[in-house]
BAMARLO-381430 format. One record per residue: x, y, z of N, C-alpha, C in turn. Coordinates in steps of 0.2 Angstrom, whole numbers, padded with zeros to 4 digits, always signed. Example, Ala and Ser with C-alpha at 12.3 -4.5 7.8 and 13.67 -1.06 7.14 Angstrom:
// residues 2
+0066-0028+0039+0062-0022+0039+0066-0016+0039 +0064-0011+0035+0068-0005+0036+0064+0000+0039 
//
This chain:
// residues 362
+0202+0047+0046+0198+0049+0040+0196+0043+0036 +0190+0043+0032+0188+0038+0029+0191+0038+0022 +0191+0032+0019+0191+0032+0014+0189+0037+0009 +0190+0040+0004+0188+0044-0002+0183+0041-0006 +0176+0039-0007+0173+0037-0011+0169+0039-0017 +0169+0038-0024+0165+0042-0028+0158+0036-0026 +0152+0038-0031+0148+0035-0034+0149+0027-0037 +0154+0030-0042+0158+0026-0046+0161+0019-0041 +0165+0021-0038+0169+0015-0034+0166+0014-0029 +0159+0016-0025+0158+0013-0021+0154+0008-0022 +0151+0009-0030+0146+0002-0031+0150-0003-0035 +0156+0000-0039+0160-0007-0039+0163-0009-0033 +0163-0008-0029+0167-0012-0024+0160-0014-0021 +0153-0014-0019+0149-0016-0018+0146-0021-0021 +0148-0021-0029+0145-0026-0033+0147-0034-0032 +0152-0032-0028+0157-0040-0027+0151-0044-0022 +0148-0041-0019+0144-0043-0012+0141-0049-0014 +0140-0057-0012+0135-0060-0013+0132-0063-0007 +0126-0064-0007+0121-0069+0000+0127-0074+0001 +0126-0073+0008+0128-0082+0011+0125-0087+0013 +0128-0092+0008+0125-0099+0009+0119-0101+0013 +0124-0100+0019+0121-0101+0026+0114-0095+0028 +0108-0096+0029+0103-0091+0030+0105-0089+0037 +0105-0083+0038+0108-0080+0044+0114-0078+0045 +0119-0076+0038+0122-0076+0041+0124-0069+0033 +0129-0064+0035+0128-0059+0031+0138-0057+0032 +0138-0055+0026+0144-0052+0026+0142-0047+0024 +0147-0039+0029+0146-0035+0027+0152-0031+0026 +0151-0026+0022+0156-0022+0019+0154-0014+0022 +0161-0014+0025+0161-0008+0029+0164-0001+0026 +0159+0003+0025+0163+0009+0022+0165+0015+0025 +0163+0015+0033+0165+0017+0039+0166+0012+0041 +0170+0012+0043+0172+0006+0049+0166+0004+0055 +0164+0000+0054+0159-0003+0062+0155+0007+0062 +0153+0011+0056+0150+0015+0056+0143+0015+0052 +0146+0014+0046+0142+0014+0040+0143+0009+0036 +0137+0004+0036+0141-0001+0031+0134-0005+0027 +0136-0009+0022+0130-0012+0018+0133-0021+0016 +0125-0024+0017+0127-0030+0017+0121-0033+0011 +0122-0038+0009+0119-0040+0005+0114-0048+0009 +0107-0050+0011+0105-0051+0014+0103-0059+0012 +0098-0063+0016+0093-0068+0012+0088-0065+0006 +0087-0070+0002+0082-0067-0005+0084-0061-0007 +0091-0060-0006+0095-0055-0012+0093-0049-0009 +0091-0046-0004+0092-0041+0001+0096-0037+0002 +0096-0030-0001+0102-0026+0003+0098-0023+0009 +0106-0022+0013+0106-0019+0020+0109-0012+0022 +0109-0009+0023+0111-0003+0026+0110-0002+0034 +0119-0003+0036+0120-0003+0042+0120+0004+0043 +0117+0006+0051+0121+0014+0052+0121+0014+0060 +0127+0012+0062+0127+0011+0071+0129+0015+0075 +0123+0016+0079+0120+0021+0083+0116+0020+0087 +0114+0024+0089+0105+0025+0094+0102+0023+0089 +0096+0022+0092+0090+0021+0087+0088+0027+0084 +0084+0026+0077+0085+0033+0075+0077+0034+0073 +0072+0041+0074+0067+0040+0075+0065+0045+0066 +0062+0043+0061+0063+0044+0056+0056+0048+0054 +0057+0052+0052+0049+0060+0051+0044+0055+0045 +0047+0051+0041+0046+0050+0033+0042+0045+0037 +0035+0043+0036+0030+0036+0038+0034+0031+0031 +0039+0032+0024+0040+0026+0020+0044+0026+0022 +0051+0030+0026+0058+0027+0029+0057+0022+0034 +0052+0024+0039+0050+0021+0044+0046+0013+0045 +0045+0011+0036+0043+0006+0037+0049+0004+0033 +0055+0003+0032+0059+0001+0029+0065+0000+0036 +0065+0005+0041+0071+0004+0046+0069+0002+0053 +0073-0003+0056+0071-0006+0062+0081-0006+0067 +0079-0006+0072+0084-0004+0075+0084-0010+0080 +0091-0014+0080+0093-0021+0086+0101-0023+0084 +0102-0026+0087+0109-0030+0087+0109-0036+0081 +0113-0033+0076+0116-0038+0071+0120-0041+0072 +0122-0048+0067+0130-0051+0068+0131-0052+0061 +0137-0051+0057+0141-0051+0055+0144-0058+0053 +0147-0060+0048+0151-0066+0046+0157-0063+0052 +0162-0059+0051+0164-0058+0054+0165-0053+0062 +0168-0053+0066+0168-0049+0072+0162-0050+0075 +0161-0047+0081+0157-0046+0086+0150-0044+0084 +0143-0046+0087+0139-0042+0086+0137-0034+0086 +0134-0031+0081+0135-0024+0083+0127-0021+0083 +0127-0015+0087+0121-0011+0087+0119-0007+0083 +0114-0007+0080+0113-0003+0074+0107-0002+0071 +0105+0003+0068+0100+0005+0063+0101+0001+0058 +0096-0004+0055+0094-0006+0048+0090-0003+0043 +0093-0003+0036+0089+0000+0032+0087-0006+0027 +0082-0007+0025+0081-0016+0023+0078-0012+0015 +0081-0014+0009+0081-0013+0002+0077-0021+0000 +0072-0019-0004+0069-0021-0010+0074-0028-0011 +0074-0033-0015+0078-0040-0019+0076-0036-0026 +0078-0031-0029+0079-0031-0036+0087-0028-0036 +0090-0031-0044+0097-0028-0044+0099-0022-0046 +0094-0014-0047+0094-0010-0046+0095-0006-0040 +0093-0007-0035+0093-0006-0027+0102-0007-0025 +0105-0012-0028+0113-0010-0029+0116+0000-0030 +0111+0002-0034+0113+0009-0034+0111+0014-0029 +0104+0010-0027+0100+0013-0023+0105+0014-0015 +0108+0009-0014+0110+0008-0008+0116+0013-0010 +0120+0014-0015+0127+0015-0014+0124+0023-0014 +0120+0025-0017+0118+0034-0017+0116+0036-0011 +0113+0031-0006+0113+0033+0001+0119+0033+0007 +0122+0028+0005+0128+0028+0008+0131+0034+0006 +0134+0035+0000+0136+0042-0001+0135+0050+0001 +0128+0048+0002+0123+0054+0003+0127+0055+0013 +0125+0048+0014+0131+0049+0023+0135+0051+0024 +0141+0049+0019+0147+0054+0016+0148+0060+0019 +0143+0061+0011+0144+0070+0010+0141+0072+0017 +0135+0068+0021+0133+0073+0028+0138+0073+0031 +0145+0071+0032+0149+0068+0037+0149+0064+0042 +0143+0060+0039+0146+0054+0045+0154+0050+0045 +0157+0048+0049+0163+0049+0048+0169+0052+0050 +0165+0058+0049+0169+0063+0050+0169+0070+0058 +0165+0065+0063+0164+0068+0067+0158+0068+0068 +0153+0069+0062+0147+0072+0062+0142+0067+0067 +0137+0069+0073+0133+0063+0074+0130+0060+0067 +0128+0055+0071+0123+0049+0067+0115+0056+0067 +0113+0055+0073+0106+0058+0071+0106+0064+0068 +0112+0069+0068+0112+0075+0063+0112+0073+0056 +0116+0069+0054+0117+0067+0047+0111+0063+0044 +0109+0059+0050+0104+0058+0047+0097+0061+0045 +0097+0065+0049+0091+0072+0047+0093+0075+0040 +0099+0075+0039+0102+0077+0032+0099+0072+0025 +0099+0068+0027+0100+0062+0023+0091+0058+0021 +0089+0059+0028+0083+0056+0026+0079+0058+0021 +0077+0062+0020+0074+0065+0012+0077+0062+0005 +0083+0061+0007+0087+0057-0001+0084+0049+0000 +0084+0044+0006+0080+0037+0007+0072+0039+0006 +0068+0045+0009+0062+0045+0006+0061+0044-0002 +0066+0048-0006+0064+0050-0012+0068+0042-0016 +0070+0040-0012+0075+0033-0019+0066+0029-0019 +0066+0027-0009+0062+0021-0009+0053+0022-0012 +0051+0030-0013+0045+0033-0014+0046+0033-0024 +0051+0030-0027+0050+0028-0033+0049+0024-0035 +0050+0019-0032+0050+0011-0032+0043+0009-0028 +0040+0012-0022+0033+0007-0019+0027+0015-0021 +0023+0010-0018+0016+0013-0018+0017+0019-0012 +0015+0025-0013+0012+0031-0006+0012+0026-0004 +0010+0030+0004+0006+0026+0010+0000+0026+0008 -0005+0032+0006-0010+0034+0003-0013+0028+0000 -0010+0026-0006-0012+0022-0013-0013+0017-0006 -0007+0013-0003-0009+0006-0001-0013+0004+0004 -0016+0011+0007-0021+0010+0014-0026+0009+0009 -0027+0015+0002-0033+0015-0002-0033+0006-0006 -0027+0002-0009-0027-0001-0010-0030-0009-0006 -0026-0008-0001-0029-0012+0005-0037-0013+0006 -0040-0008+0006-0049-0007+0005-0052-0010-0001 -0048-0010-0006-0052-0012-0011-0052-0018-0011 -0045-0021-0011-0043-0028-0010-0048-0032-0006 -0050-0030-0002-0053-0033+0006-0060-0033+0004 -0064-0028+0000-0069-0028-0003-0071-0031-0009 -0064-0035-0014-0066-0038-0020-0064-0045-0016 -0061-0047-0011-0061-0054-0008-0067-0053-0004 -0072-0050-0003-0079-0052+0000-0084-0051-0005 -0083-0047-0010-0087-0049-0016-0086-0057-0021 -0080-0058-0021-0078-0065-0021-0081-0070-0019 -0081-0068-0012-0083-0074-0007-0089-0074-0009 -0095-0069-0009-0102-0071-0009-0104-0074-0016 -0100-0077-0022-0101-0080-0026-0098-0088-0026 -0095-0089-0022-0090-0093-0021-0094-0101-0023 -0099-0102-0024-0102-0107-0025-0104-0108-0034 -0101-0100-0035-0103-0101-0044-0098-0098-0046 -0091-0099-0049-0084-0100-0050-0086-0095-0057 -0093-0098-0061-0093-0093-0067-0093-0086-0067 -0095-0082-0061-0099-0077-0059-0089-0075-0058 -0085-0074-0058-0077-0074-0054-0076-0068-0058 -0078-0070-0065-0074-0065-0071-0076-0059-0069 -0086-0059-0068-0089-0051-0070-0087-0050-0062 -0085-0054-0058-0083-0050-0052-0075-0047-0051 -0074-0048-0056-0065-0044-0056-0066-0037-0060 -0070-0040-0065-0073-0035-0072-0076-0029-0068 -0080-0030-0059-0083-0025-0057-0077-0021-0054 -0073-0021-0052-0066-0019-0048-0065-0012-0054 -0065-0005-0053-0063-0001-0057-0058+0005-0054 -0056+0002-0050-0051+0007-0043-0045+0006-0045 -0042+0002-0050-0036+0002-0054-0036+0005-0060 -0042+0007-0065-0041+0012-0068-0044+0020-0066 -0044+0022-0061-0045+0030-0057-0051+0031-0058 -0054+0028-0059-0062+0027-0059-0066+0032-0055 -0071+0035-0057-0076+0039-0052-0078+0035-0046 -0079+0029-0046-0080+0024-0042-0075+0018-0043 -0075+0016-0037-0070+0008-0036-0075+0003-0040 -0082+0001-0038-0082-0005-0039-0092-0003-0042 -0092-0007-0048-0099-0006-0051-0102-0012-0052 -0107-0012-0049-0113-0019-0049-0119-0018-0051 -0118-0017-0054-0126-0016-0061-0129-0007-0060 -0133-0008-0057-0135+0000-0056-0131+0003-0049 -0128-0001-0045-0123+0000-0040-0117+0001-0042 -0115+0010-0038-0107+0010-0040-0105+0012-0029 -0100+0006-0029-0099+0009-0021-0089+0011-0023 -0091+0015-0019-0083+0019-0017-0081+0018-0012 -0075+0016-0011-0071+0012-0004-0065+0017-0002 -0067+0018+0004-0062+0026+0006-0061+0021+0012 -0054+0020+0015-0050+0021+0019-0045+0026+0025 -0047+0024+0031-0042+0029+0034-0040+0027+0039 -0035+0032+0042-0030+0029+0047-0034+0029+0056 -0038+0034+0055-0045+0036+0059-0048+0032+0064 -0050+0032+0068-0055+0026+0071-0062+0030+0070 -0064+0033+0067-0068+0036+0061-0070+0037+0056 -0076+0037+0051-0078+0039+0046-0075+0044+0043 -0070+0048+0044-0068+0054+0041-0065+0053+0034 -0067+0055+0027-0065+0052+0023-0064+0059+0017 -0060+0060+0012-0060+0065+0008-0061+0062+0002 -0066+0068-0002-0070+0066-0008-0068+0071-0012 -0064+0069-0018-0062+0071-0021-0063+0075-0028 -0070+0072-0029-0075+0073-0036-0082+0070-0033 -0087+0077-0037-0094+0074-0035-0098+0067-0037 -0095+0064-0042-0096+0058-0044-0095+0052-0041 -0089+0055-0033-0087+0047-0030-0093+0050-0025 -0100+0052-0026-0106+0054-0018-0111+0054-0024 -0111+0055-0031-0120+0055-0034-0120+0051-0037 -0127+0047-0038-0125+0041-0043-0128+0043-0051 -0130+0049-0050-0133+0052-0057-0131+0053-0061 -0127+0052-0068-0123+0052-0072-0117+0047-0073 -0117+0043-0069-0111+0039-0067-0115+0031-0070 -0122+0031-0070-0124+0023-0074-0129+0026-0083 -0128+0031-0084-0131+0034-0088-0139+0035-0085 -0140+0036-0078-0145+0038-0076-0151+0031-0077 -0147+0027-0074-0151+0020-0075-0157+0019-0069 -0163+0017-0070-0169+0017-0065-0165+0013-0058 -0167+0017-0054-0162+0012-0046-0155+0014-0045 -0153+0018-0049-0146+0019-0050-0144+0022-0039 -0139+0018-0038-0137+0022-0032-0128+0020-0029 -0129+0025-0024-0121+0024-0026-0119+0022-0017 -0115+0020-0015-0114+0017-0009-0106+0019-0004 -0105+0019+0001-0097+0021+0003-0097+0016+0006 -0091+0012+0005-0087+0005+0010-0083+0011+0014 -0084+0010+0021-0079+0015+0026-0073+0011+0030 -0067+0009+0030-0064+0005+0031-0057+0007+0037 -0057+0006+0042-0052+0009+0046-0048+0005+0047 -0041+0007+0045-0035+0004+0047-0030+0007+0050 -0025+0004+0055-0022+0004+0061-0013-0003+0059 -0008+0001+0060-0002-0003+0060-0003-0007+0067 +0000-0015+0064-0001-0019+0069+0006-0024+0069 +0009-0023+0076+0016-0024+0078+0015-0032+0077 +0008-0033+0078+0005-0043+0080+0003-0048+0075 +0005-0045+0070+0003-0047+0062-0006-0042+0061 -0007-0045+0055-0015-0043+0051-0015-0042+0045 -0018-0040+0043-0018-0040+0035-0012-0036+0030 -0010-0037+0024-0005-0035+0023-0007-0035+0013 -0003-0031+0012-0004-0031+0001-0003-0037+0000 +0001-0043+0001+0002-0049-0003-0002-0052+0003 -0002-0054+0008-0007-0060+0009-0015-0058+0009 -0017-0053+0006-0023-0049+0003-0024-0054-0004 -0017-0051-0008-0018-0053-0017-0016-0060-0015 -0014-0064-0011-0013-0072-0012-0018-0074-0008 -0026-0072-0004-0030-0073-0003-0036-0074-0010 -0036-0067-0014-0039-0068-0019-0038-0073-0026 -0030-0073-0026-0029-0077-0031-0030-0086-0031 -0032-0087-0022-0035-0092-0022-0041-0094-0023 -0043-0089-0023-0051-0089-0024-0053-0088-0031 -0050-0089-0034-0050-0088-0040-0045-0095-0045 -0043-0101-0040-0039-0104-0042-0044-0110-0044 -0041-0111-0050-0046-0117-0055-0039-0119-0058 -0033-0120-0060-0029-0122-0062-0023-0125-0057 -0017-0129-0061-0014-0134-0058-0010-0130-0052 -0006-0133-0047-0003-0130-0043+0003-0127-0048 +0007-0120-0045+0013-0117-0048+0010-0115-0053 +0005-0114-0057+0003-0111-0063-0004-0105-0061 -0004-0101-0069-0007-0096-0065-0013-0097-0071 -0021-0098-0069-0026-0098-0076-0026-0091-0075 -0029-0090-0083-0032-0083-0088-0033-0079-0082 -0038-0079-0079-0041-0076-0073-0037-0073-0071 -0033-0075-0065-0028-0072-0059-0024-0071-0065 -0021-0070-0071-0017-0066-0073-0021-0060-0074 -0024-0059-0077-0030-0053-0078-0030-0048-0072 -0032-0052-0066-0031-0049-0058-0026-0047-0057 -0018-0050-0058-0013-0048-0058-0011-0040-0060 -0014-0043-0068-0013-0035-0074-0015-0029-0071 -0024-0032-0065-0025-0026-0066-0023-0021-0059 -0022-0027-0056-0017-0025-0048-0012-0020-0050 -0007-0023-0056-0001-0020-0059-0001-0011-0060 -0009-0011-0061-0012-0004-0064-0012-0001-0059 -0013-0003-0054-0016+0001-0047-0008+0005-0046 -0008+0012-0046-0003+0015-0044-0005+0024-0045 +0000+0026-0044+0000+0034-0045+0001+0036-0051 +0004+0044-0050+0004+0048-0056+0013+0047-0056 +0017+0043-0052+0023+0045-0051+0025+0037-0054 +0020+0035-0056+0022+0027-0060+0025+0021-0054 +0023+0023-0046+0024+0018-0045+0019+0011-0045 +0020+0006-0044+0016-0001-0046+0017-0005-0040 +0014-0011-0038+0014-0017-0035+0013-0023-0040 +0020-0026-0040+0021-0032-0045+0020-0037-0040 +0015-0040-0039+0014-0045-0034+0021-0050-0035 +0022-0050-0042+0029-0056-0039+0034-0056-0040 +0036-0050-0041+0041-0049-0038+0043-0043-0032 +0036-0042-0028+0039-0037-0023+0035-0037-0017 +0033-0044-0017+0029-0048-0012+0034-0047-0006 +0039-0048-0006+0041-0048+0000+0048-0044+0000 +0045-0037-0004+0049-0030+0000+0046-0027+0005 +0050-0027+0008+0048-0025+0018+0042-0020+0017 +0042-0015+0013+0037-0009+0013+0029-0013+0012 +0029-0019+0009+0023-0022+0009+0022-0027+0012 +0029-0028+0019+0026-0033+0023+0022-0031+0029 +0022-0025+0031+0018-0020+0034+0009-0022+0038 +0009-0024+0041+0003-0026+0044-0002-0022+0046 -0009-0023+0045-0014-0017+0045-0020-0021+0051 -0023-0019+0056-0030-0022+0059-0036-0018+0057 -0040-0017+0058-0047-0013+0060-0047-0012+0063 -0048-0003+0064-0048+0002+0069-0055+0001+0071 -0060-0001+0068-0068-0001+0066-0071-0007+0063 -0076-0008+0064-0081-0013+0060-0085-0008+0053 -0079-0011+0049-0082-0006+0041-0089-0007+0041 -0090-0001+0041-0097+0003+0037-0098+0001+0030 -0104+0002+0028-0105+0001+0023-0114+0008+0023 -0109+0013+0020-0116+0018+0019-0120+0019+0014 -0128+0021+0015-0131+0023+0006-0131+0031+0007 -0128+0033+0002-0126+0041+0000-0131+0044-0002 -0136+0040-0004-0143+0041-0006-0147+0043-0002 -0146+0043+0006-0150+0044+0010-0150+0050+0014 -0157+0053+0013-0158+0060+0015-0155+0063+0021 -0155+0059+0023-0151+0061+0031-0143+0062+0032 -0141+0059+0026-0133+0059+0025-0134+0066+0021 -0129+0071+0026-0131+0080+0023-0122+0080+0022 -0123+0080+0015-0116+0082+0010-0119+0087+0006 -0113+0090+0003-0111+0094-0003-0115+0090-0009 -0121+0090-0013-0120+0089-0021-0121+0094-0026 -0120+0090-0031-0120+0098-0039-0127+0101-0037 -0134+0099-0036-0137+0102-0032-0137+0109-0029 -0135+0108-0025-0131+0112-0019-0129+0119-0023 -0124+0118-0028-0120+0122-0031-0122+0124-0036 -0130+0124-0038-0133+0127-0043-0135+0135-0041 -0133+0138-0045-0133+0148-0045-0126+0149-0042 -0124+0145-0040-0116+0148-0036-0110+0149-0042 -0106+0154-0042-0100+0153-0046-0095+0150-0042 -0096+0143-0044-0092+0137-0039-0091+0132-0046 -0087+0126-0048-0086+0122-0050-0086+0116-0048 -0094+0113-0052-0096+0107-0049-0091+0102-0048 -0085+0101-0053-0080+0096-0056-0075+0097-0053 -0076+0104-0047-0068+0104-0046-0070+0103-0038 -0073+0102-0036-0076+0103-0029-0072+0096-0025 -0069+0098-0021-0067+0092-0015-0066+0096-0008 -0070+0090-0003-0071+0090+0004-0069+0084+0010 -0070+0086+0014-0069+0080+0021-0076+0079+0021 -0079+0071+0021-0086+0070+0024-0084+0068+0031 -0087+0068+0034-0086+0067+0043-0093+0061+0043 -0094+0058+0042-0099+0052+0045-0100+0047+0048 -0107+0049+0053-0104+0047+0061-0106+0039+0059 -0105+0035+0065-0106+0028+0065-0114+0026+0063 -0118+0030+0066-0124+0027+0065-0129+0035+0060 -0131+0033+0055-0134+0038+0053-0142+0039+0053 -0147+0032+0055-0152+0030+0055-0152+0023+0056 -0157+0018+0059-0158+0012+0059-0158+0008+0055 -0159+0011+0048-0156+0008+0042-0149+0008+0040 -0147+0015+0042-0139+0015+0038-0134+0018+0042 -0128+0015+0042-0124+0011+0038-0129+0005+0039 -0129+0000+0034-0133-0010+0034-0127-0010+0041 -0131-0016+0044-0129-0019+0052-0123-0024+0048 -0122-0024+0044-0117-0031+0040-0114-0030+0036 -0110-0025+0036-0106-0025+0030-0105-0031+0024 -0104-0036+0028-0099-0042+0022-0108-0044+0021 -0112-0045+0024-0121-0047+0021-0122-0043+0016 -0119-0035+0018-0120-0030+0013-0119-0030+0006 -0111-0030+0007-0111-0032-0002-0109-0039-0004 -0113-0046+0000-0114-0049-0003-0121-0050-0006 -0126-0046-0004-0134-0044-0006-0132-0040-0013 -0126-0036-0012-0127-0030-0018-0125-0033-0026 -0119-0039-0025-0118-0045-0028-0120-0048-0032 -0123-0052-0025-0130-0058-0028-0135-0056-0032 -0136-0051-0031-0142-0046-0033-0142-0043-0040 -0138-0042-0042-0133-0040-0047-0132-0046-0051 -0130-0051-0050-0127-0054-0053-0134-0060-0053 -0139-0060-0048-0148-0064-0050-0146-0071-0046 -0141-0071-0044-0138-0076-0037-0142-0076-0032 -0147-0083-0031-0150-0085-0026-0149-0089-0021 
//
């Protein structure tokens, strides 16, 4: 039988844990014997050992947290095991010990398998690690936005003044009707997991441009359609996204951050949920859950929702109905090609024209 552990004593006997010297090399503290155990990593990393079969986990945020091979140990043999890889902040000390616990009370230990217990247990790792990162949701939606303010970036890249009112146009950190506003253009960046257009709108204001510029002459509103795909072979990721921008925006010494990129940072900080979580690019650059690599499923589109042939839902539509313009949300399904003109043949041409244009850049 194992050990008897509270909450209490099992995080003081795991507070003692420090990194070894040596990179690659880990001491681990076993609270099952060669069953369950936790170690402390490089760059201050906790680990959550659980040796077994590979374990195949329901939660898409456990799953980018847990990888299954053979470890080694400061001491004894190498072993085979589930890894559960924790965050570098000194909070995550609790986080580990309530999960281990949580193993406990399943009976790992005690006879019980690994993959039963863990079925028990995984819902308490979704809920630690889903307080501390972004949904999947927010950072596929995040991922779109970023990829679009480093191409609106880029097409000014010759006029370094023009940087500010292009951060200033990014409104998809404050839960804006629209992501990104360029004079009488407001375009909305949807993301999906899809090799598809399939996209859900969630208010009439992210599809009409009527009321959203105060009804400005030219007013139109645009959808960046963007498809993402987990990629085993690296590709794009949240920090080498935000360290792609913050170069482009670099006018100051090395190791130092000007006005600018601190403002980008401020307003990255703001991109989150209702559940308070956030992306602190520097301090969470390189927690596993954002090291996650994304390709293109598709050649982002770039559509005009202005255009008759694009047959959506608007307030229009829902006049004489007893329906609620304000509350209305649907799946728009939009094929690849809508007409000869739309989506533009160019995306990144696209809203580099929408930019330059906007901002009287020739």
């Amino acid at each position: 039988m194992s050990q008897t552990w509270t909450f209490e004593s099992l995080r003081e006997a795991l507070q003692v844990l420090q990194p070894e010297p040596s990179f690659g090399v880990r001491r681990t503290f076993w609270i099952v014997e060669r069953l369950l155990g936790v170690a402390i990593y490089s760059q201050n990393r906790y680990e959550l050992f659980l040796v077994g079969p590979s374990l195949r986990p329901r939660s898409p945020v456990v799953r980018r947290h847990i990888e299954h091979g053979t470890w080694q140990g400061q001491e004894g043999a190498p072993f085979e095991a589930n890894r559960i890889i924790l965050p570098a902040a000194p909070h995550f000390l609790s986080v580990a010990t309530l999960i281990a616990i949580e193993f406990l009370r399943a009976g790992l230990g005690e006879g019980i398998p690994l993959p039963q217990a863990f079925e028990v247990v995984e819902p308490f790792i979704e809920l630690a690690l889903r307080r501390n990162i972004l949904a999947d949701e927010s950072i596929l939606g995040l991922m779109g936005e970023l990829l679009t303010l480093d191409r609106a970036l880029l097409s000014v890249r010759d006029h370094p003044p023009f940087y500010s009112a292009v951060i200033d146009s990014w409104r998809g950190y404050q839960h804006s009707a629209t992501d990104f506003v360029w004079g009488a253009v407001a375009t909305e960046v949807k993301t999906t997991t899809l090799n598809e257009s399939k996209h859900w709108i969630h208010s009439l204001a992210q599809v009409e441009a009527v009321g959203l510029h105060g009804k400005l002459p030219g007013a139109e509103i645009m959808l960046l359609s963007f498809g993402l795909t987990p990629s085993a072979d690296g590709g794009l990721t949240i920090p080498g996204l935000v360290d792609r921008i913050l170069g482009r925006l670099k006018t100051s010494e090395p190791g130092t951050l000007n006005p600018l990129q601190e403002r980008f940072l401020h307003d990255l900080y703001s991109y989150g949920d209702d559940a308070g979580s956030h992306y602190d690019h520097a301090r969470m650059r390189d927690w596993p859950a954002y090291q996650a690599a994304w390709t293109l499923t598709f050649t982002p589109r770039l559509y005009r929702l202005g255009d008759s042939d694009i047959r959506i839902i608007r307030r229009a539509d829902l006049a004489g109905l007893h329906v609620s313009a304000d509350h209305i949300r649907y799946r728009m399904d939009l094929p690849p090609v809508i007409n000869a003109t739309n989506p533009h043949s160019d995306w990144i041409a696209g809203v580099s024209s929408l930019v330059r244009s906007w901002l009287n850049v020739t």
